[in-house]
Structures are given as C-alpha cells and as structure tokens.
C-alpha positions, 0 to 999 in steps of 0.5 A: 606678745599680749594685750590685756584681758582677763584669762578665761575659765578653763572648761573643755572646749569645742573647736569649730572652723568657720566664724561664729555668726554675730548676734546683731549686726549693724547696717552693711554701710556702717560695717563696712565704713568700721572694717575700712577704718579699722584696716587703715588703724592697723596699717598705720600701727603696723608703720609706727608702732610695730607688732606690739602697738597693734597687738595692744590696740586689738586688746583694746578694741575687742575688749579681752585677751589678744595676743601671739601663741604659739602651738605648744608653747606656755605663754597665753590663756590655756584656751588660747594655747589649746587652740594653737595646737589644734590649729597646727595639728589640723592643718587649718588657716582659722578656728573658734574654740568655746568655753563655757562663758567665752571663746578662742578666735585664732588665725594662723600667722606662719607654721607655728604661731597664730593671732588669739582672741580670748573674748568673753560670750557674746563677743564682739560682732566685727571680731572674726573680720577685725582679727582676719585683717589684722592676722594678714598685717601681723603676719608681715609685721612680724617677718619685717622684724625678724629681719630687722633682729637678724640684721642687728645680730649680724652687725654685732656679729661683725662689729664684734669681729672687727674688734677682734682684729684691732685687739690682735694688730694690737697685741702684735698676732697679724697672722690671725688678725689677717685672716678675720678680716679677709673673711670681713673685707676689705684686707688690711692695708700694709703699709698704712695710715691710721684715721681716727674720727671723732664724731657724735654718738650714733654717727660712726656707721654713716662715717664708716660707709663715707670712708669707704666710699671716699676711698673706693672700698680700700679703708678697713674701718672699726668702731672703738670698743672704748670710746664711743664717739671714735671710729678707727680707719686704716687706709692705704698708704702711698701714691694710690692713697687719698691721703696727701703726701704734703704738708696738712693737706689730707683730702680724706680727713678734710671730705670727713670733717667737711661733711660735719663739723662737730668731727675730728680726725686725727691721722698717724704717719706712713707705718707698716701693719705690724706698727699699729699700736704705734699709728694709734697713739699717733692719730690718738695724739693728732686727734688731740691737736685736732680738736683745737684747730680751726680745719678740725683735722692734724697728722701726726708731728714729727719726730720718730716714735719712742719704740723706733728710736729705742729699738736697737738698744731696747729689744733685748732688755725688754725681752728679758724684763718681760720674760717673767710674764710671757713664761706665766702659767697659770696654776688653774686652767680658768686663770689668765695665762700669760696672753691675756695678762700681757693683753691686760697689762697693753690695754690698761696701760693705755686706756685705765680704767676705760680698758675694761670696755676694751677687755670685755671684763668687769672692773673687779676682773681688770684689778685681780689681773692688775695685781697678779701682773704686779706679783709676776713682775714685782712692780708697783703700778700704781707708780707712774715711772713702772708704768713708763717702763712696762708701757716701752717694754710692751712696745718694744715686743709686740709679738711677745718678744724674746723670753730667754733672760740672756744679756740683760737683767730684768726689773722695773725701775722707780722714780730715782731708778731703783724700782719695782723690783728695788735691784740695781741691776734691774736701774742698770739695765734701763738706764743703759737702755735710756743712755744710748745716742738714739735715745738721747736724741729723742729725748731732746727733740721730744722735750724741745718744745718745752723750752721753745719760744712757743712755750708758755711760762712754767711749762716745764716745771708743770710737766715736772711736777706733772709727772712727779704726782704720778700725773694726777691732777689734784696734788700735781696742783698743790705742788704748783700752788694753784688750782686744779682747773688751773693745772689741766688748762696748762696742761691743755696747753701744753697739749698743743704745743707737744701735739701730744694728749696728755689728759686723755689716754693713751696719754703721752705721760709715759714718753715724758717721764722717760725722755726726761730720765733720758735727759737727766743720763745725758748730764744736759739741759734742753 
C-alpha cells in the first residue's frame, strides 16, 4: 500500500526519535485550522474510500513517497524499510531517519507495520503532525478491514461447505453430508420439502436469512453453485411446517415473493432426505411454472417421480448397467476414480455445460471425463436416448447401487433400442424395464397432457420431433418447418402445460423420451 513519490537516495542513514522542527512555521491559528481540516479529510477518507484512499491522499499532500511497511518486509523505499526494522527493534512508537537529500518520517501502526513518509529536505512543515493523526486512523482503518477479509473468508469458508452437503445429498452420501452440516446448522430436515428461490444477483443472502426467520431457524439454506440468482432450501415437512398442507397455498413461498416481486419459488413435495435429487428436479420443474404465474410461486404437480414408479423393476438393471462405472479403477492415482466419474456423469446430466460450476472443473476436465464415461460405459452421450438411460440408471442408484451383474445385462439402448453398447440384450433389459405396469402407468399420465384439452395444436409432434433432434432447437425446427423462436415459444408452452422445464436444465427431455418408449412397448396411443 503506497502512494506515489520518487524513491530516495540510499545513503546510511541516521535515526532520531523526536520530530524534526519545521523550518518555518506559519501562525498558531492557521496551523491549527490546517491540522483540524486535514483530520476531518482523513476521517472522512477513512468512511469512503478506506486505507487506500487516505494512504493516497497523504502522497498527495505531503508531496513524496507514503505508504505501509512492514519491519523486514521488501516493499517500499529502502529508506523506509530501514527505519521499520529500527522501529520494531528499538521498541518505539515514532522515528526520523535521514538521508543525504531526504528523510523517513515513521510511525508505528501495530507490532509490526508502520505509516512511512519518504519526503525530500526541507519537507513539509505539518508532516510530523499530519502523519501522527493520520497513523491513529490508519491504524483503525486497517483493523476494520482485516475483519471485514476475515469475514468474507469465513462466509466462503462456509458457502463452500454448504456446497459440499448439496454435492453429497446429491450423489446419495447422507451420512457425510449429515455430519457437515450438524457442525453448520441447522441439521437437515428429513422428511422435507425443497424451495428454490429465484431472485436477483446479489439477493440470495437477504433471502437466506428471510427463511430462516420465517421459518424459526429450521430451513437449511444453499446457495446454487450453478445458477447464480438460485437460492436452495430445505424446510421441514409436516404439521410443524410453514408450508401449507392444501392446494397452492404455501405461506412460506408466498412471505418470499411477497417481499419482492422480481422472485420466484418453486417447491417439491413431501420427500424424505435420501430423495433429494428427486426434490430438486421438482422444485426445478415448479419453478418453471412459477415464472408464468401471477402469485409467482407453484408446488410441484402431481404424479409420481420416474425413479419411484421404476423403482421395482429397475433397481436391479440399473445396478447391473453401471457396474462398469462403480467397479472403475483408475490406472493413475490423480485419475478419476469411479465417485468422481459417477458425480460427473449426475452433474452433466443435469446441468451440461453449466456442471462445471458445479464440479469445480475446467471444461476441457468435464469433456475428458465425458469421454472416459463413454469408453467405460460403451454410450454414446452425445445421443439423447443414452442420455435418458444413464440419467434413470443414476437415479435408480443414489447410493451407487449394486455392482454385481447378476440377473440383468448391462448396456445403453438407442433411439430404436439398440444402443450404446448395440446389444440386444443390453435393448432387452431396458425395454423389460420400461414394459412393466408401473411404468406403463406413468408413461400415460406424464404424456397425458400432451393430448388434453389444454394442449395446444402440434403439441406432440413438437415434442416428437423435439426429442428425435436430441432436443436441439435448430434442426428440431427445420424438421417442423418453422423458425427456431417458433419452436422454443411452443415449447414454453408446452412447459407449462407439463409443469415441466424443458428449455432449462434439469430439463424433462429425458422423462420424455423414456415415457414415450414406454408408451410405444405398451402398443397404445394416449
């Protein structure tokens, strides 16, 4: 911290303790109006501009080389450095140290550092005074700011670890994530609804503490690590809950978007803890709905979760698919090994691109982990039905599932059903998977709306098409002989009509394409 000035010779100097007299003086009257004026500059420097401002301003006043130093550091004017050391070592509060054509005027500041002026002869006649003043502000100045970093480090410190929690709840490793946030508080809520809060850049703190006080200290918050206008809460679910039990009334999501109305809040339904991927998509998904509706706040719709309806008869496939990946070893130790991949692979899934944030990794890191999942797993991601398949299969595991291969066979399938791993068998297995009642079931009340009398014209060919284009916008439009704002304006529409996002991720596209693979086992037409 320096103002400007030009460095001093570098002769031996001497070191005195008292000021050096000014060689004129003015009147006793203006001095003290100057040093009273000069005081009030510094104290309001201090207020506005910090250490910085008046370390600067001093510069400027006193017409050299100003600025903190440090007993036996190396930034500053040897001069100024000399005299710090003799300053520390002699145990005093103030020092003059001469040189040939200029003088070191110090005063200590804490143990270690001092306010230096490096001023050339004959120097300013207020310079022992002004800088006596200033080093009393500095000083305070200084240890403000120091807090205020301290501060800041901790709320990384701590935004860092919340991260850390949502990363675990969301690759299913409760009992860690239990134990970083009984040392954060409060404890995670099980069973649980989860809020996410859409609000402006920089807001997400206030929302934070507004949760916690609407709901008496028991909602764990977050802040996104991928979108920065997200905040994520868990709250307590039941009686004891400030969500309501009925209908759209949520008087938790209404006191958040009643305090602001550039908000949002999407809410998930009544899940445990171990369900957490599942309660984000859905108050990702509310959210969705949200934006378009006039109280700004939606709880998820009904029907059940895709990994719920296919828990019975997909557990054990998904297991078998994936045993490849959680039986990974990596060849180096500074590879990824099979929890980081499978971490990848979830984040990826859901976010794209964006996962990075998530991941903490470069985007060159993210695709060389993209492409060893694909070797590992013989899929091709770039295809969107291997990406449905790998999306259930990591759902249907949250805890990394069963690796032993028995009584299913592995494999993703493709847009026909022959897939990744172009087996039958691996087509098979899927398609045994997607033929059972409870999928069936889902399948049709999913793609329901699609065909109801809210839908609008073309919705299901859009969809089709959608989803046949791998849910990229440019040729889904070609295909549909309209323009690409075209296509995402039906698709925001069909947005709403599903509660579903699909133009934002986690998007729906992969419950899509599987419910209508369903749909095609089933022989029937919704």
């Amino acid at each position: 911290m320096t103002g400007r000035g030009r460095d001093p010779d570098r002769r031996e100097p001497v070191i005195s303790h008292h000021p050096m007299p000014p060689a004129a003086t003015p009147s006793a009257a203006d001095r003290s109006r100057s040093r009273s004026e000069d005081v009030l500059k510094l104290h309001r420097l201090a207020h506005s501009g910090g250490s910085a401002a008046l370390v600067q301003w001093l510069a400027a006043r006193l017409g050299g080389w100003t600025g903190v130093v440090e007993a036996g550091g190396a930034a500053g004017p040897e001069l100024a450095l000399r005299g710090a050391a003799e300053l520390s070592s002699r145990g005093v509060r103030s020092a003059v140290l001469h040189g040939e054509r200029s003088a070191a005027l110090l005063f200590a500041l804490d143990g270690s550092r001092a306010l230096a002026a490096v001023l050339d002869l004959p120097h300013h006649p207020g310079a022992s005074a002004l800088l006596g003043d200033a080093a009393e502000v500095l000083a305070l100045v200084l240890r403000a700011e120091e807090a205020e970093r301290r501060e800041e480090r901790a709320e990384r410190a701590e935004s860092r670890a919340r991260e850390a929690v949502l990363h675990l709840l969301m690759n299913g490793r409760l009992s860690t994530a239990h134990q970083i946030a009984e040392a954060l508080c409060p404890s995670l809520p099980d069973p649980m609804r989860m809020y996410v809060v859409e609000c402006r850049a920089g807001a997400r703190g206030e929302v934070a503490r507004l949760c916690a006080e609407l709901t008496g200290g028991r909602a764990w918050t977050v802040r996104c690590p991928v979108y920065v206008r997200h905040l994520i809460a868990l709250v307590p679910a039941g009686p004891a809950a400030p969500a309501g039990a009925g209908g759209g009334h949520d008087p938790l999501a209404e006191a958040l978007v009643g305090q602001a109305r550039d908000r949002a809040v999407g809410v998930s339904g009544h899940l445990w803890l171990r369900e957490a991927p599942a309660a984000y998509t859905q108050a990702f998904h509310a959210l969705a709905v949200a934006r378009g509706r006039a109280g700004r706040h939606a709880r998820f719709g009904p029907g059940p979760e895709l990994e719920l309806a296919a828990h019975t008869a997909g557990t054990r496939w998904a297991g078998a698919l994936l045993a490849p990946l959680h039986t990974y070893e990596p060849r180096r130790p500074q590879d990824p090994g099979a929890q980081e991949l499978r971490a990848t692979a979830h984040a990826w899934l859901n976010f794209g691109s964006h996962a990075t944030r998530l991941l903490k990794v470069h985007r060159n890191t993210l695709a060389t982990r993209l492409r060893l999942i694909e070797s590992v797993l013989g899929a091709d991601l770039a295809r969107l039905p291997d990406q449905a398949v790998l999306s259930l299969a990591l759902r249907l595991t949250p805890g990394g599932g069963d690796t032993s291969p028995a009584g299913a066979a592995g494999g993703l399938c493709g847009p026909d059903g022959a897939g990744g791993l172009h087996g039958p068998d691996g087509a098979g297995a899927l398609d045994a998977v997607l033929g059972h009642p409870d999928l069936t079931a889902w399948a049709r009340a999913h793609l329901e709306p699609l065909t109801g009398p809210d839908a609008p014209p073309g919705a299901r060919e859009t969809v089709r098409a959608w989803l046949r284009n791998d849910a990229h916008l440019v040729p889904t439009a070609a295909a549909l002989g309209i323009s690409v704002p075209g296509t995402r304006k039906r698709l925001t529409r069909i947005e709403a009509l599903l509660e579903r996002s699909l133009l934002q991720s986690p998007s729906a596209r992969h419950d899509l394409w599987l419910a209508l693979r369903a749909e095609e086992l089933a022989g029937s037409t919704v």
